[in-house]
C-alpha positions as CSV (number, residue, x, y, z in Angstrom):
1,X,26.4,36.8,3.3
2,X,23.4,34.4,2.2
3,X,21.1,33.5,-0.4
4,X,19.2,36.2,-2.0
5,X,16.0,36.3,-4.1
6,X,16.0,39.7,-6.9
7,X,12.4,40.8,-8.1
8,X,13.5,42.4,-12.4
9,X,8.9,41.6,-13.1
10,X,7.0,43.9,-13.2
11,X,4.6,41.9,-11.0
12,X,4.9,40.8,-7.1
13,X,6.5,37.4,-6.5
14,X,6.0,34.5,-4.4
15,X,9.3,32.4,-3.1
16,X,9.6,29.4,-1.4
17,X,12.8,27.7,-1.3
18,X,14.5,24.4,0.6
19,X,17.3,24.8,2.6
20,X,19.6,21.5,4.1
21,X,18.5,20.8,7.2
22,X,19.9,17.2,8.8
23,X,17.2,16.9,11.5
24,X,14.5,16.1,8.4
25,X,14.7,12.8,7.6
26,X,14.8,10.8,4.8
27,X,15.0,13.5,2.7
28,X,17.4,16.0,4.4
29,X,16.1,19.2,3.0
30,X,13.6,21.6,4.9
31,X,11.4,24.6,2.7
32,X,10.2,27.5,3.7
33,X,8.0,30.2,2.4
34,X,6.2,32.6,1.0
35,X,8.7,35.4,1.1
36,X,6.7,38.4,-1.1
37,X,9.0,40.3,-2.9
38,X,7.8,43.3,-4.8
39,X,9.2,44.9,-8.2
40,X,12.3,46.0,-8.1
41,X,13.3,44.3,-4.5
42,X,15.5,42.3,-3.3
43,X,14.7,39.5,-0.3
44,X,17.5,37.5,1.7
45,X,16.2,34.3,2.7
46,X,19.4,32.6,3.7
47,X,21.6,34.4,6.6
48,X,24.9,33.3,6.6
49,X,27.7,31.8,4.0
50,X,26.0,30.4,1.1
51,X,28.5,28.5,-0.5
52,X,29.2,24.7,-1.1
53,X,25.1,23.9,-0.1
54,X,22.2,23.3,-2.8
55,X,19.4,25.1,-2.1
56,X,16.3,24.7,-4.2
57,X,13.7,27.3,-4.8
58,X,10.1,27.8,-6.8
59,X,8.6,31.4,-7.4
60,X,5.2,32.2,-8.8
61,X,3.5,36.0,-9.8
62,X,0.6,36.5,-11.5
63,X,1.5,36.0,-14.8
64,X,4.4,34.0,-14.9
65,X,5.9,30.6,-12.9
66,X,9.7,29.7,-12.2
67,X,9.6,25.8,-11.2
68,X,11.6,22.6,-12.0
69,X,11.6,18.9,-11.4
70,X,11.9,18.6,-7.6
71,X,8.4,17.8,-6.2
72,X,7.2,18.4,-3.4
73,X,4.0,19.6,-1.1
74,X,3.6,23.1,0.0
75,X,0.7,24.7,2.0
76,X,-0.5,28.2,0.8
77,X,0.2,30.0,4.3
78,X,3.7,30.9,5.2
79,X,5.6,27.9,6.7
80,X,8.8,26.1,7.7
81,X,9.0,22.3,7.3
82,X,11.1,19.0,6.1
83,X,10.7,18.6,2.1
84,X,8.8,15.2,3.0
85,X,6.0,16.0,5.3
86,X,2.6,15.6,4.7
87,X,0.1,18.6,5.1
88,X,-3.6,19.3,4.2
89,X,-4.7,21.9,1.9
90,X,-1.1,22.1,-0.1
91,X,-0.2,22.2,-3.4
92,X,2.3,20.1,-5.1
93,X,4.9,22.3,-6.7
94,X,8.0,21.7,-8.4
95,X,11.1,23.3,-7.0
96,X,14.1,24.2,-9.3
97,X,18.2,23.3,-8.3
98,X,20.3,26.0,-7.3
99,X,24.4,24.2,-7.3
100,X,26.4,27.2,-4.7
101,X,29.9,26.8,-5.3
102,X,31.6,26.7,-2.3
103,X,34.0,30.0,-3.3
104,X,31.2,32.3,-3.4
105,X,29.8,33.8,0.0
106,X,26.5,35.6,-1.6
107,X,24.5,34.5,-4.2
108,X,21.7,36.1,-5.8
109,X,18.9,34.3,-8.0
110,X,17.0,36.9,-10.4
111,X,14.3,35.9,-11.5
112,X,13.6,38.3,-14.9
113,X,10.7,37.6,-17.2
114,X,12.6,38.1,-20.6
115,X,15.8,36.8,-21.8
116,X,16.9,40.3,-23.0
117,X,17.5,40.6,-19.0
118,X,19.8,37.6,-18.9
119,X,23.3,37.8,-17.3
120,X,25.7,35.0,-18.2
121,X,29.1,34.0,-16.7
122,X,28.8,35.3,-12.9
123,X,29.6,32.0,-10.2
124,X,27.7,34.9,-7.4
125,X,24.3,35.5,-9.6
126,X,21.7,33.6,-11.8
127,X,19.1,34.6,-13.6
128,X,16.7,32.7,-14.2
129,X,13.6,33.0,-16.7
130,X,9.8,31.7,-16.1
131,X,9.0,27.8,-16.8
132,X,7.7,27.5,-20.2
133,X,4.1,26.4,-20.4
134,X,3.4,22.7,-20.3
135,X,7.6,21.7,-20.0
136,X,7.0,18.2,-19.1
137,X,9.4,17.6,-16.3
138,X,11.4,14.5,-14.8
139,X,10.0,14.2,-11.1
140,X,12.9,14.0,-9.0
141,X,14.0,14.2,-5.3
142,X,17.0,16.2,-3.4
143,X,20.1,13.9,-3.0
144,X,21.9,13.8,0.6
145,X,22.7,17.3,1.8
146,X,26.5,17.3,2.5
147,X,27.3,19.4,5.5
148,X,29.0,22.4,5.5
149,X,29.2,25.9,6.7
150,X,26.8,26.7,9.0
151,X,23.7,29.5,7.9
152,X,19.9,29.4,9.0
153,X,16.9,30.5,6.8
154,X,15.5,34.0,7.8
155,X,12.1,33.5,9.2
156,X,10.6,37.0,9.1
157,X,8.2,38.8,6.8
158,X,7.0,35.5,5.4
159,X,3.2,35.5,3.8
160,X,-0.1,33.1,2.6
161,X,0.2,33.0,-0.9
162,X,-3.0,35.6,-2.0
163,X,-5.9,33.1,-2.8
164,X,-6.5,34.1,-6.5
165,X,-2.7,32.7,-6.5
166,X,-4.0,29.3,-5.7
167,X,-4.0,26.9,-8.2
């Protein structure tokens, strides 16, 4: 059970994703990252039941970006903190929404760099296609977590982000 991350590039990918955690405060969301996941691979960054939370994520490769409207500061090296906290050296990124419905126990976000690669109508899977470039997007901030099953994030084999990545 948990939240998976699916590599269908060609190129290594970068994840970093926010997870509800009620000890951050005002915003009670926590990210984490980088988790490297190579062509082909899968990652689980989430252990436990998945459904009923929002999670939020934001991937980058080489070539391509998957990001949304939920800013936020994240340093390049791998890390764990609340959504609000301040750091030196980071990079404000823009996190995209990921609605779990509460039936589904695994849920897996692909992250494909064509839409011929799209899968539609699964409640346990998205897909999810790069940011176009220069989408102007609405700045926005995580609503109140709601509390639900418990899970925790999973903390090993997380990276820096490689510094030609650095933007």
């Amino acid at each position: 059970m948990g939240l998976n991350f699916r590599n269908s590039t060609s190129e290594t990918i970068f994840v970093a994703y926010a997870y509800p955690d009620f000890s951050c405060s005002p915003v009670n969301y926590a990210t984490i990252g980088w988790y490297r996941i190579e062509p082909g691979q899968s990652r689980q960054v989430w252990s436990g039941y998945a459904g009923g939370n929002t999670f939020f994520y934001y991937a980058e490769s080489d070539s391509y970006t998957w990001s949304g409207g939920y800013y936020t500061e994240i340093p390049n090296d791998a890390f764990n903190q609340c959504w609000d906290s301040d750091c030196n050296d980071c990079r404000e990124l823009g996190f995209r929404r990921i609605p779990v419905r509460s039936s589904v126990r695994n849920y897996t976000v692909v992250l494909i760099s064509s839409s011929s690669r799209s899968k539609k109508g699964l409640i346990h899977l998205r897909t999810a296609l790069p940011t176009k470039p220069g989408k102007r997007l609405t700045r926005r901030v995580p609503l109140k977590a709601r509390k639900l099953a418990p899970g925790r994030p999973v903390l090993a084999k997380r990276r820096a982000v490689p510094k030609r990545r650095r933007r």
